[in-house]
N, C-alpha and C positions, 0 to 999 in steps of 0.2 A: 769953149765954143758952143754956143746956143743954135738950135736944128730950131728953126721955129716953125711952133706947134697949127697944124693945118684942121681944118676941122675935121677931116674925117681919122684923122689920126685921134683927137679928145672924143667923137663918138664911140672909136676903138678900145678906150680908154674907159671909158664910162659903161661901158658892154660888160667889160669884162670885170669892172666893180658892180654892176649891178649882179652879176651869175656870180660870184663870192659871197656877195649877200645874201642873197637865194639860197646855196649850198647852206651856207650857214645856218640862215633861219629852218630850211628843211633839218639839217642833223640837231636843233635847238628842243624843234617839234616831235622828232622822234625821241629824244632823251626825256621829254615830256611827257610822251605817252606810256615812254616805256613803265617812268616815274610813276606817271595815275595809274597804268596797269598791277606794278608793283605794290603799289597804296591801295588798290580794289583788293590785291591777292592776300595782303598782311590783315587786309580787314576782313575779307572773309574765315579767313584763317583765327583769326583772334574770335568774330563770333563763333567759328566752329568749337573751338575749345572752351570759349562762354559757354554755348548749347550744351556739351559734353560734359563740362566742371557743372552744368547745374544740375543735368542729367545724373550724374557720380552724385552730387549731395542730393538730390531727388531720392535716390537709389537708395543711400547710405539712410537718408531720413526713417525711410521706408521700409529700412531692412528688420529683419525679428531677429537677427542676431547684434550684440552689442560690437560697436565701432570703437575704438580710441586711438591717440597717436600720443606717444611719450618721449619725453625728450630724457639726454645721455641720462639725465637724473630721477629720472624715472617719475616725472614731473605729467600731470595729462598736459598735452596740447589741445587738440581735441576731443570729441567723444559723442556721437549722435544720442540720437531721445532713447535708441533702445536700452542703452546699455546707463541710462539714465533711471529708464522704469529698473534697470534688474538690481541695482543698487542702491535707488531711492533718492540717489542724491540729484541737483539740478546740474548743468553743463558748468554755471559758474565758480558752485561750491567744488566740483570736479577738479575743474583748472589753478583749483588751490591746492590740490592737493598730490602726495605722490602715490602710486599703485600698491607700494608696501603698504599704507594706510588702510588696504583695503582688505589686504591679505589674515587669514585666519591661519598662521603655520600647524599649529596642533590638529587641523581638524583636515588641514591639504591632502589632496591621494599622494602626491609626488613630493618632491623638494622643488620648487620655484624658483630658480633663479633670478638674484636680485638686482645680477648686473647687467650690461649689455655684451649682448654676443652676437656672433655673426651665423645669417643663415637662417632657416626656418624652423620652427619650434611647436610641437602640438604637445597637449597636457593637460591634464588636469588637475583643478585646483578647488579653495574655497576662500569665499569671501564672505563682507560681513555686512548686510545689509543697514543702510541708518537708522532701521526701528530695532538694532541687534540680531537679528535674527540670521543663523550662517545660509549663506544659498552657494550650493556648486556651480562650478563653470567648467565647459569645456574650452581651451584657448589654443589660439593659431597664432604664432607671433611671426614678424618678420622682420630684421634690422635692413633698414633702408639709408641712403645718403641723402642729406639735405644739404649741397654744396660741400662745407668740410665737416659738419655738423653728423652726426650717426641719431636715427632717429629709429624709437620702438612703435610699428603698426602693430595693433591685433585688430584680432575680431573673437569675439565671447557667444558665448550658448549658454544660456539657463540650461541644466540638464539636470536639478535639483530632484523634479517629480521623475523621471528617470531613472536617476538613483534609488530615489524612497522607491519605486519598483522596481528598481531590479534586487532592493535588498532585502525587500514583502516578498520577492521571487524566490530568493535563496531561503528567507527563514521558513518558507511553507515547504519550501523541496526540501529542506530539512528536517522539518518536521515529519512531511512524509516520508522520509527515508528512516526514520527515527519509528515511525508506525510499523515500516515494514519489517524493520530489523528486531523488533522486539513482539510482533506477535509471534504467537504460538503454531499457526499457519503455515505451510508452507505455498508461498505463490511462487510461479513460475510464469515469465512471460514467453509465447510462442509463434514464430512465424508462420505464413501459409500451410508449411511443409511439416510443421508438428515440430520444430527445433528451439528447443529452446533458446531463449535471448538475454534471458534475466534472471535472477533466483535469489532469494532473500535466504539470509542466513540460516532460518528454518527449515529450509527448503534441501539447503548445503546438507547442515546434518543428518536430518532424515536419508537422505541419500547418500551418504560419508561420501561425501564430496567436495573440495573448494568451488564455491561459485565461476570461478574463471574456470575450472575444467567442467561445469558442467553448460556452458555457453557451448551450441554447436551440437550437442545430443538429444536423440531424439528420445522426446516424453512418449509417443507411441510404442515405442521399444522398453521404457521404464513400464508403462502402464499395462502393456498388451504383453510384452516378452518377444514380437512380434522388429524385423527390423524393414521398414516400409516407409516410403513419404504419404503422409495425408491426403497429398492428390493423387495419389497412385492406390490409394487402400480402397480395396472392392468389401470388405470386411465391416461387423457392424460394431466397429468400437468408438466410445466415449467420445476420444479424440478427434477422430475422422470423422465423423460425425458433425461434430461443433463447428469442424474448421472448414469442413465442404459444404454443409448444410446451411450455413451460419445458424445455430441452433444452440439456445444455453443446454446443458447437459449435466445430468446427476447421477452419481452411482456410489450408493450408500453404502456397501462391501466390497471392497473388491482387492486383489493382492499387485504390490508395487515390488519393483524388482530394484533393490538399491546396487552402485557401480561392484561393493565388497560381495557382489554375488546375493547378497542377505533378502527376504522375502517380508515383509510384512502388512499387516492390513489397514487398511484406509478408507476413508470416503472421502470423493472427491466433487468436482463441480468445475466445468470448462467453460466460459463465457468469450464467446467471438469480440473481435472487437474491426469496428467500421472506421475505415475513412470515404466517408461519402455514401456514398450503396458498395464502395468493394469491402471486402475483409481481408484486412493485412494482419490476422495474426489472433492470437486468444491469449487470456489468462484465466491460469491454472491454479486452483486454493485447494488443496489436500490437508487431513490431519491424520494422526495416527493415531489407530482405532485397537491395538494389540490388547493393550490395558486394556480398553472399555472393556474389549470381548472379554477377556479371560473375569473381570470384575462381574461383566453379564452373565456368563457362563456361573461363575461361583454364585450369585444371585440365584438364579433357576435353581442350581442344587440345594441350596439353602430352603428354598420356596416347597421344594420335593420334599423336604424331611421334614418342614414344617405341617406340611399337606400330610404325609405319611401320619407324623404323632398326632394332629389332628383327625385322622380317622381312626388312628389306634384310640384316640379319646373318646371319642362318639363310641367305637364298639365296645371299649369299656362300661362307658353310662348305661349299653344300652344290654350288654351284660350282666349289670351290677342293678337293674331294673327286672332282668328277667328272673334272675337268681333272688333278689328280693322276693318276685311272686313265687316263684318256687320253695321258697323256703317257708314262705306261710303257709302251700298247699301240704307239703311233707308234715309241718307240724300236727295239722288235723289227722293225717292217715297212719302216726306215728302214734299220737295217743292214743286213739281209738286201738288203732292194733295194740296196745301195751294194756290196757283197759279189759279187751278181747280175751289176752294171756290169762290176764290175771281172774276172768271170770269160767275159765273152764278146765274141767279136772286136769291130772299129771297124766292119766294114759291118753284125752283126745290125741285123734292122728291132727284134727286141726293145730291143734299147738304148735307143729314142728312150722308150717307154712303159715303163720302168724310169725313167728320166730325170724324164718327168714324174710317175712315182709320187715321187719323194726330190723332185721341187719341191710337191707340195702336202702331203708329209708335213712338210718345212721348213716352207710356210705354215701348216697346221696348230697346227706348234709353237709359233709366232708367237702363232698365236691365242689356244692354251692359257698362252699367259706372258702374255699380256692380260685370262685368266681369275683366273690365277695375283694379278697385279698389282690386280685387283678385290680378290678377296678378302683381300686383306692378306696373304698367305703369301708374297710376294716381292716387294722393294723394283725399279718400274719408273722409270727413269730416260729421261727425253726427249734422243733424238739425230736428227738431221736424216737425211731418209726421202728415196730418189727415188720421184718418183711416175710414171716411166716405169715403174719398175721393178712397180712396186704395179697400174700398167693394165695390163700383159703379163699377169701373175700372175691379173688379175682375166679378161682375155681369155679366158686359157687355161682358164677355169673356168668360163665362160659358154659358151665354144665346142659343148661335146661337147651340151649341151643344146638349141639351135636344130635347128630343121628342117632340110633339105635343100639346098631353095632360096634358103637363108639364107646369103650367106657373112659373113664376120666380120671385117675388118681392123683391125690395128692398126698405126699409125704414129706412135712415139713419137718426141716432140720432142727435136732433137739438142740 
């Protein structure tokens, strides 16, 4: 059965297909927008990470440390310019190559590992430049995933001049350690407070000490006997001195008191030392001075006896000069007196006092050959002496000098 169709019934009709449409086209145009919203948001998106990924190789280009990425085989993937300059080679000769290739194992600080491993890895290694020549690297690795792939990033450091100074650093600290331990010196280094900090094995012995015990004691106490800090010392020593004053300081005798109690002498010299305008501390250079003295000391004695024979020499010459003139004058007064004798009768009373002028000009002569024999100018030979003869002689020389009431006998034994 057919209801026929009226016209406001098909306007009815057509209302409600035309608001279907509508709807429609509206929900078409929102999926539309939503779509170019989504297509604005992928694209800004995509260039953000353009900006970003060029930024990152911008970065990477740029970087002073070397870049690379290796695959499971240790193959380069990549590798920016730095890490280009620090091994000579170009990116493409790189990307032929694997990183063991580059590897120097005899000259490596570490052991390298050659496989992939998970996690992050700092090390140091060496490599071998394409003109030969080895350069260190310091490297940071990191195993990263490339989908199912495992992929090696680093990043390298030339740390070559580094090394050659830090190992110019050790052979010169060596060296110097090598100075201190073999001179003859003892130095000491000292805090504010006069404590020792340091001591070279010179230093040790001198004071029968091991260097670790004598860290922590104080050189004012060694030097002085005295037990005090340097900034507390009203006192005018060496020590306290240098280190309050900041002032170098000499003291060319002076007695050290070693830990075994023992005393000896020294000369020393304390030189501050600055950081900046403060002074944090001195070094102490002592030697021991016992030898020298007692060598100085036997010197001056030696110097004494040779000064002594030196003037026993001179008053010999000057002896063996007088006694020369004198022995020429006695000749004259000795002949003549004998000359005298022999011109006048046996009874003159002169005769007796002529007599005794030739006996004490003979003894005289005596004398002067005993002056003679001093000085070395004539060789004296011992011959048996009377000694009656020698008391007469001495009698008759003492006589004329007594008093009056004095007389003077002599009676020589038969």
């Amino acid at each position: 059965m057919f209801w026929p169709l009226t016209l406001g019934m098909a306007a009815a009709v057509c209302a409600a297909g035309w608001a279907h449409a509508a709807h429609r086209a509206r929900s078409v145009r929102r999926r539309l927008t939503a779509a170019e919203d989504e297509r604005r948001r992928l694209s800004e998106e995509l260039d953000h990470q353009r900006r970003t990924a060029e930024r990152h190789a911008a970065v990477l280009r740029s970087s002073m440390d070397g870049v690379f990425i290796v695959d499971q085989d240790c193959r380069f993937l990549e590798v920016n310019e730095a890490f280009c300059r620090m091994t000579g080679y170009s990116a493409d000769e790189l990307r032929r190559m694997r990183i063991s290739d580059l590897e120097v194992p005899d000259v490596s600080a570490d052991d390298v590992p050659s496989h992939m491993r998970t996690g992050l890895h700092h090390f140091p290694t060496a490599h071998r430049h394409k003109d030969g020549h080895v350069i260190f690297l310091e490297i940071s690795m990191n195993v990263l995933r490339d989908d199912d792939e495992r992929i090696l990033a680093g990043f390298a450091r030339d740390v070559t001049e580094r090394k050659r100074a830090a190992e110019e650093f050790e052979r010169l600290s060596r060296r110097q350690q090598l100075i201190l331990n073999s001179t003859a010196e003892g130095i000491c280094g000292v805090d504010p407070d006069g404590r020792i900090t340091f001591a070279n094995p010179a230093a040790s012995r001198m004071l029968a000490s091991a260097a670790a015990d004598l860290v922590g004691r104080s050189l004012v106490q060694i030097a002085s006997g005295d037990e005090h800090s340097a900034r507390e010392c009203s006192a005018g020593c060496v020590v306290c001195t240098a280190l309050r004053r900041g002032l170098s300081r000499y003291e060319p005798d002076t007695q050290f008191r070693a830990l075994d109690g023992r005393t000896f002498s020294v000369e020393y010299s304390i030189t501050p030392m600055y950081d900046g305008a403060d002074v944090i501390g001195g070094v102490a250079v002592f030697r021991d001075i016992t030898e020298r003295k007692a060598a100085e000391q036997q010197r001056r004695a030696l110097e004494s006896q040779i000064q002594q024979v030196r003037q026993l020499d001179s008053l010999g010459m000057l002896a063996g000069g007088i006694a020369h003139d004198l022995n020429n004058m006695l000749v004259g007064i000795l002949g003549n007196a004998c000359l005298a004798v022999d011109e006048l009768p046996d009874v003159s009373n002169v005769r007796g006092r002529l007599q005794r002028i030739i006996s004490a000009c003979e003894r005289a002569s005596k004398v002067i050959s005993q002056i003679l024999a001093y000085s070395g100018r004539v060789v004296c030979e011992p011959a048996p002496a009377d000694p009656n003869e020698f008391l007469g002689e001495l009698a008759e020389l003492l006589r004329p000098g007594l008093p009056p009431r004095i007389e003077l006998r002599f009676e020589p034994d038969p």
